[in-house]
MARDO-938362 format. One record per residue (C-alpha): residue number from 1; residue in one letter; x, y, z. Coordinates in steps of 0.2 Angstrom, whole numbers, plus 5000, padded with zeros to 4 digits. Layout:
<sites>
<site><i>NUM</i><aa>a</aa><X>X</X><Y>Y</Y><Z>Z</Z></site>
...
</sites>
This chain:
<sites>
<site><i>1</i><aa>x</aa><X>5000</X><Y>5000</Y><Z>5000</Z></site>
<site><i>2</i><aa>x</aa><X>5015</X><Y>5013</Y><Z>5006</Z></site>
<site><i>3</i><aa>x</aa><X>5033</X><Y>5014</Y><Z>5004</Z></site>
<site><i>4</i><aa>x</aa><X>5043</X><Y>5015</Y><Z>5021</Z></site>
<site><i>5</i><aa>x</aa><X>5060</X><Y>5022</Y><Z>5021</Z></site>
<site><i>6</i><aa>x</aa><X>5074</X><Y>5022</Y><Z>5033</Z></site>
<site><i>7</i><aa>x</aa><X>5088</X><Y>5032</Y><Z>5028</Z></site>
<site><i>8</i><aa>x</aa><X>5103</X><Y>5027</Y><Z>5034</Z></site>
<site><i>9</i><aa>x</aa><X>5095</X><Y>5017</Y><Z>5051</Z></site>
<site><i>10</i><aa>x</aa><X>5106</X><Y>5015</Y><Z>5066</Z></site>
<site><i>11</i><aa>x</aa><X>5097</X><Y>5005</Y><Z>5079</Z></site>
<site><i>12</i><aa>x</aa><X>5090</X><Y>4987</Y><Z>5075</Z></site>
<site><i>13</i><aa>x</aa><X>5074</X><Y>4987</Y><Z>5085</Z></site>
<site><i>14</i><aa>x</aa><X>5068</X><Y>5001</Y><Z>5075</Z></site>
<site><i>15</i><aa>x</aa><X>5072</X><Y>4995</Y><Z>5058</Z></site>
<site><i>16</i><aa>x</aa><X>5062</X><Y>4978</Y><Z>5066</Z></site>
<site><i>17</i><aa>x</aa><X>5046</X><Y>4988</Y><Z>5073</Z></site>
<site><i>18</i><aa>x</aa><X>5047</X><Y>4994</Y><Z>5054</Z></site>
<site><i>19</i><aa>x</aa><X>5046</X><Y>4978</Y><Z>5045</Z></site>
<site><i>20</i><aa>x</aa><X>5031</X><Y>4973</Y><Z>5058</Z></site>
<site><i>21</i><aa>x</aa><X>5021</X><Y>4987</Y><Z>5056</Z></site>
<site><i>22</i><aa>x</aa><X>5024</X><Y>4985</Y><Z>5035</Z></site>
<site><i>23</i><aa>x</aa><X>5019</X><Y>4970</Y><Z>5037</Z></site>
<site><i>24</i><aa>x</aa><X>5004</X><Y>4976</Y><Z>5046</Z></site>
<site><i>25</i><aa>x</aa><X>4998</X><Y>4986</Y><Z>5033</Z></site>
<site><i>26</i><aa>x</aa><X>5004</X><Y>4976</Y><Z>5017</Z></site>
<site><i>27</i><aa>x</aa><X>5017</X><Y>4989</Y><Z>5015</Z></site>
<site><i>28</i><aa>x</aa><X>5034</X><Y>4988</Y><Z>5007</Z></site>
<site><i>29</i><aa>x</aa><X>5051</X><Y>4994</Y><Z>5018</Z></site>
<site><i>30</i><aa>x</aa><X>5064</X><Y>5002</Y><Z>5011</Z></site>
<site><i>31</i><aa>x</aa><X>5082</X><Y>5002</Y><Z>5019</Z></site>
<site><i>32</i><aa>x</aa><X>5095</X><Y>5016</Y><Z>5012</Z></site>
<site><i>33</i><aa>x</aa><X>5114</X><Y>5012</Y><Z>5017</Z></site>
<site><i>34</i><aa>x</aa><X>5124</X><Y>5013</Y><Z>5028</Z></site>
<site><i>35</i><aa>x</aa><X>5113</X><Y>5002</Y><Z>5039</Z></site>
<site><i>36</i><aa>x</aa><X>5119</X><Y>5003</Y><Z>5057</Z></site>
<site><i>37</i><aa>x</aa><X>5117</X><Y>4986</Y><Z>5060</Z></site>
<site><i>38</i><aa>x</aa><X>5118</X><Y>4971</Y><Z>5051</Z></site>
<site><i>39</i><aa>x</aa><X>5101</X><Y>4963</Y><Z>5043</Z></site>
<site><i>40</i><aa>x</aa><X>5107</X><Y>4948</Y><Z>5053</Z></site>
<site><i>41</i><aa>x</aa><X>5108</X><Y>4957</Y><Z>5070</Z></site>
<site><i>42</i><aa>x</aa><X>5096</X><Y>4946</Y><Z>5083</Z></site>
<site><i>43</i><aa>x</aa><X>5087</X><Y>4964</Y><Z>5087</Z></site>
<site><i>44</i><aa>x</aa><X>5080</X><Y>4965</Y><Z>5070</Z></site>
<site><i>45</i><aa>x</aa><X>5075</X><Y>4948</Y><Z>5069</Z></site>
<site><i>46</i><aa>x</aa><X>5069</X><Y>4948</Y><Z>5089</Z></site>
<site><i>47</i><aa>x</aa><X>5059</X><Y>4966</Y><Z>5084</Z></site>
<site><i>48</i><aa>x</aa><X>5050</X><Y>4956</Y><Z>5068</Z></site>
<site><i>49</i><aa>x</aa><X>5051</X><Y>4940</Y><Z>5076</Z></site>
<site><i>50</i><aa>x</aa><X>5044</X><Y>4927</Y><Z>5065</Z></site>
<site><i>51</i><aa>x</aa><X>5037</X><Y>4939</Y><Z>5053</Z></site>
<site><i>52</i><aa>x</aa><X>5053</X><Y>4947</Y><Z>5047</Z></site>
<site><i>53</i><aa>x</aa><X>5057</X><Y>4936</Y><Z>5032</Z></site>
<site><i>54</i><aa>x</aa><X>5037</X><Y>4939</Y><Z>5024</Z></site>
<site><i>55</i><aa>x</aa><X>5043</X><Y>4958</Y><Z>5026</Z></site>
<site><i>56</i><aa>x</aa><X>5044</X><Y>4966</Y><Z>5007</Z></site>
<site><i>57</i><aa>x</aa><X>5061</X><Y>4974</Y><Z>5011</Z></site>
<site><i>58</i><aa>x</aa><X>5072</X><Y>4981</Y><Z>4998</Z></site>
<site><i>59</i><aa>x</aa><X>5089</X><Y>4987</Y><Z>5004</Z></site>
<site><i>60</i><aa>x</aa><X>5097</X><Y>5003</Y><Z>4994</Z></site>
<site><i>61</i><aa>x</aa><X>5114</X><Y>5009</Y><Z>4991</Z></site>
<site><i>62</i><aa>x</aa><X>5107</X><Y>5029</Y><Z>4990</Z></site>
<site><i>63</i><aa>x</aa><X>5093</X><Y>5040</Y><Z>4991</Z></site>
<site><i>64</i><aa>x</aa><X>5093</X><Y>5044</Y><Z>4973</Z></site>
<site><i>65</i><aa>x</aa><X>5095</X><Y>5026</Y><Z>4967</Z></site>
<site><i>66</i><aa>x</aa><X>5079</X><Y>5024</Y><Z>4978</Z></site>
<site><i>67</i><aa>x</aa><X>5071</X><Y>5038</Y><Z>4969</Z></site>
<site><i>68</i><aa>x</aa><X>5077</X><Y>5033</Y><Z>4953</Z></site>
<site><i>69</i><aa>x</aa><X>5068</X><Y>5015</Y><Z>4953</Z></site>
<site><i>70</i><aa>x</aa><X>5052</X><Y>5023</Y><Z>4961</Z></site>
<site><i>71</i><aa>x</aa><X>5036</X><Y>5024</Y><Z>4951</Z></site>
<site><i>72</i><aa>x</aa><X>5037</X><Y>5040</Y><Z>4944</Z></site>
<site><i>73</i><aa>x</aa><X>5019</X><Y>5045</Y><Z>4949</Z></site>
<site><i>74</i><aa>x</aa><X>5022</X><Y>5043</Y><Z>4969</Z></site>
<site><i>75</i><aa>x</aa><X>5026</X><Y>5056</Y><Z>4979</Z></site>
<site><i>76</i><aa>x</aa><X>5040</X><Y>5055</Y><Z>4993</Z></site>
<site><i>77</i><aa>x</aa><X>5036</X><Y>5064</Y><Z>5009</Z></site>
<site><i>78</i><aa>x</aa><X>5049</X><Y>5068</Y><Z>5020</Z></site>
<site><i>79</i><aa>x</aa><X>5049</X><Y>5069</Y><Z>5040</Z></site>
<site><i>80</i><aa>x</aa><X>5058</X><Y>5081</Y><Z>5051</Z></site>
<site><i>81</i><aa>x</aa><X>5054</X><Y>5089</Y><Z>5068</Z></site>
<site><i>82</i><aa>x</aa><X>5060</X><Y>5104</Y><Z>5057</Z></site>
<site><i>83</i><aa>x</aa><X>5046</X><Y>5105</Y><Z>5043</Z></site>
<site><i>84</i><aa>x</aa><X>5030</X><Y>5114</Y><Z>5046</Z></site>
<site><i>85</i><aa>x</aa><X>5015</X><Y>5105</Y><Z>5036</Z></site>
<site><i>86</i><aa>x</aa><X>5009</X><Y>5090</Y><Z>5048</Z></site>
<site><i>87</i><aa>x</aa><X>5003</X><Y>5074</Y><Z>5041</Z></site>
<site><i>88</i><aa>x</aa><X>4985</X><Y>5077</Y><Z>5046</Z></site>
<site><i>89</i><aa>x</aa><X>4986</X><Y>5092</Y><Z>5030</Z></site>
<site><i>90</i><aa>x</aa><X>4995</X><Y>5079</Y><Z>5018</Z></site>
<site><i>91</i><aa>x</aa><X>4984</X><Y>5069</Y><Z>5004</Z></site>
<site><i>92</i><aa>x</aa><X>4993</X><Y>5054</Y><Z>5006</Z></site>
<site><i>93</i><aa>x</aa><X>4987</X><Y>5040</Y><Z>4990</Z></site>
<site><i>94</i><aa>x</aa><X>4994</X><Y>5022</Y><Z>4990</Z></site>
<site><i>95</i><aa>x</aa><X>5012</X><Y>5021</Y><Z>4983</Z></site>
<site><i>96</i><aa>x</aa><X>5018</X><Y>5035</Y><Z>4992</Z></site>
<site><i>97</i><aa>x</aa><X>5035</X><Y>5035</Y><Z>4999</Z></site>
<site><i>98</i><aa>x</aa><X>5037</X><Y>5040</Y><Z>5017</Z></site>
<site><i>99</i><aa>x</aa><X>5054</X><Y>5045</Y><Z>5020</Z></site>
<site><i>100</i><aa>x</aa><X>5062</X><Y>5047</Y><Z>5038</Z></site>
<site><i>101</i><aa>x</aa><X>5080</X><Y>5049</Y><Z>5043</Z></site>
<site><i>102</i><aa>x</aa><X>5092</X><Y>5041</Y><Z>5056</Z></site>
<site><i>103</i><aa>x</aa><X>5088</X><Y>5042</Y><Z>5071</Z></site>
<site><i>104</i><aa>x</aa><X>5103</X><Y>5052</Y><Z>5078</Z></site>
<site><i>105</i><aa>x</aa><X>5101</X><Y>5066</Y><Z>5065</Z></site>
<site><i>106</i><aa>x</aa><X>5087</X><Y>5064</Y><Z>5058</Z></site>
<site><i>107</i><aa>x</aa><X>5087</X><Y>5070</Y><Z>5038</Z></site>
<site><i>108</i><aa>x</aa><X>5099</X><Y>5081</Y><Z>5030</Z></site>
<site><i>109</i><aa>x</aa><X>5091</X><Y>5100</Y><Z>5029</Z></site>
<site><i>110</i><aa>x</aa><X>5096</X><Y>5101</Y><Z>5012</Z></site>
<site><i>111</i><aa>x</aa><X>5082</X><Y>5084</Y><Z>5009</Z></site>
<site><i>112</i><aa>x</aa><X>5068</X><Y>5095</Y><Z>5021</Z></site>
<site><i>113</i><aa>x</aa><X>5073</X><Y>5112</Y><Z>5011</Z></site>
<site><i>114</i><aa>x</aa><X>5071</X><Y>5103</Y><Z>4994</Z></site>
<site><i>115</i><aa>x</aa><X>5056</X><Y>5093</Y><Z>5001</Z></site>
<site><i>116</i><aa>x</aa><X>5044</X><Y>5112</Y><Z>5002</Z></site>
<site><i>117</i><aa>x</aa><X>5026</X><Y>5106</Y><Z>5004</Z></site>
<site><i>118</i><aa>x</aa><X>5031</X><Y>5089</Y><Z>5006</Z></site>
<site><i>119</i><aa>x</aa><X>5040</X><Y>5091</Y><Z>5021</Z></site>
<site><i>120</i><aa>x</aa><X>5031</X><Y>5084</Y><Z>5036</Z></site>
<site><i>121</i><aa>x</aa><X>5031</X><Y>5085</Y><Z>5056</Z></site>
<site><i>122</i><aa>x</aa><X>5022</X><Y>5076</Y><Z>5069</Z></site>
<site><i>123</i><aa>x</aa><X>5015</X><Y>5092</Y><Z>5082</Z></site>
<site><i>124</i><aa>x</aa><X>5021</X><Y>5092</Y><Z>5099</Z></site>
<site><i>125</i><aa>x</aa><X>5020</X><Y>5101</Y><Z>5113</Z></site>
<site><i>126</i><aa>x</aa><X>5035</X><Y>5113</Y><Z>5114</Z></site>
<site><i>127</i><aa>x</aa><X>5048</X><Y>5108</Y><Z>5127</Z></site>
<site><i>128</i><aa>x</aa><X>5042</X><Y>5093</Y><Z>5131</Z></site>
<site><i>129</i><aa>x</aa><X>5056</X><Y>5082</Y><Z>5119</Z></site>
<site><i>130</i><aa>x</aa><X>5066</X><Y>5086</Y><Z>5105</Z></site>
<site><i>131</i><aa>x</aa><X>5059</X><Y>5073</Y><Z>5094</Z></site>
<site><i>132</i><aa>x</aa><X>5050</X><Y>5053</Y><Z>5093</Z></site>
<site><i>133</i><aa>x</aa><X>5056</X><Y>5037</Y><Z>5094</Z></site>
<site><i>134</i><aa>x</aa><X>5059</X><Y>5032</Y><Z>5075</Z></site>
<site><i>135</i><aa>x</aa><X>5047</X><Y>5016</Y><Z>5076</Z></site>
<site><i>136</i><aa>x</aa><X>5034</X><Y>5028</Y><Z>5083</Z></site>
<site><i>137</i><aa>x</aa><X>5035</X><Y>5043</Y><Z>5070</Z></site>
<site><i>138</i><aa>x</aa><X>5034</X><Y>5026</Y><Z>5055</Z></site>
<site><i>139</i><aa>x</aa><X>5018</X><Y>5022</Y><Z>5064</Z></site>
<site><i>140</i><aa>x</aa><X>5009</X><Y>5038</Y><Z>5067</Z></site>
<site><i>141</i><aa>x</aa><X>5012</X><Y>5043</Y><Z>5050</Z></site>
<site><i>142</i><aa>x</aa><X>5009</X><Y>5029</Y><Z>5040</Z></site>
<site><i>143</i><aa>x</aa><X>4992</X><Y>5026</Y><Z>5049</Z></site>
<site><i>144</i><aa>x</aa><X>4985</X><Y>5040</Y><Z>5046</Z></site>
<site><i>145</i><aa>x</aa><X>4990</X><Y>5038</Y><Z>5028</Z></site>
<site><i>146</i><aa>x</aa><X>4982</X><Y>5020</Y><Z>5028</Z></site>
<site><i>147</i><aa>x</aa><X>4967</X><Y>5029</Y><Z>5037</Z></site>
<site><i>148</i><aa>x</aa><X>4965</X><Y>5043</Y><Z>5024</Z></site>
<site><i>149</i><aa>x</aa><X>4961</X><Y>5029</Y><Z>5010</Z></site>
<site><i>150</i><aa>x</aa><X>4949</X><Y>5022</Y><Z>5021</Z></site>
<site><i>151</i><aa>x</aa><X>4944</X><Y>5026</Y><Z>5036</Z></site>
<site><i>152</i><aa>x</aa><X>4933</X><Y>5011</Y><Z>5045</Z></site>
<site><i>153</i><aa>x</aa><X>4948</X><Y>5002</Y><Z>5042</Z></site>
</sites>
């Protein structure tokens, strides 16, 4: 239904918690390297537990390369704590690519810059944290996508 991307994942469990909620949502999951862990690691497995190898994963060497493959018609939409448009104001349609960044940093401004009316935050209350757990901000967002095509689902 939607595209999940990690780009350049660092911790395991979240690359896991990924696959599964893919999986959840007949989604596909898209890795762009350098991965922070291998595919092998016993977190990523333990995090998908026996689901991990129906997960459709596809592991990158770039961003572009990512692009480049993509179906021409899809639109990427890129997180950052530093964009302004939410995902409630996005028109999410299957086959959109839903782009986050590692978990450290987060994604390059110059992505979020390029990104304009695609570039997408999840609100929080100011001061109370700097930013979401990765797995988390994959879930809120790609729910409400999911809900957005149909709703009593």
């Amino acid at each position: 239904m939607f595209h999940i991307v990690l780009l350049e994942p660092e911790i395991p469990h979240n690359a896991g918690a990924a696959g599964r909620l893919s999986l959840a949502t007949d989604s596909t999951l898209h890795l762009i390297e350098p991965l922070g862990f291998s595919l092998d690691d016993k977190h990523v497995r333990r995090t998908g537990l026996d689901y991990w190898h129906d997960v459709k994963l596809h592991v990158w060497k770039s961003l572009p390369a990512l692009r480049a493959a993509a179906d021409p018609g899809a639109s990427f939409w890129y997180l950052s704590t530093k964009a302004g448009n939410t995902p409630w104001t996005a028109a999410f349609k299957p086959g959109d690519y839903l782009v986050f960044g590692r978990e450290t940093k987060g994604l390059p401004e110059e992505i979020i810059r390029s990104a304009g009316d695609r570039a997408l935050r999840i609100p929080m209350v100011p001061g109370g944290t700097r930013s979401l757990n990765l797995a988390t901000a994959v879930a809120i967002v790609l729910y409400e996508a999911v809900r957005q095509q149909d709703p009593d689902w």
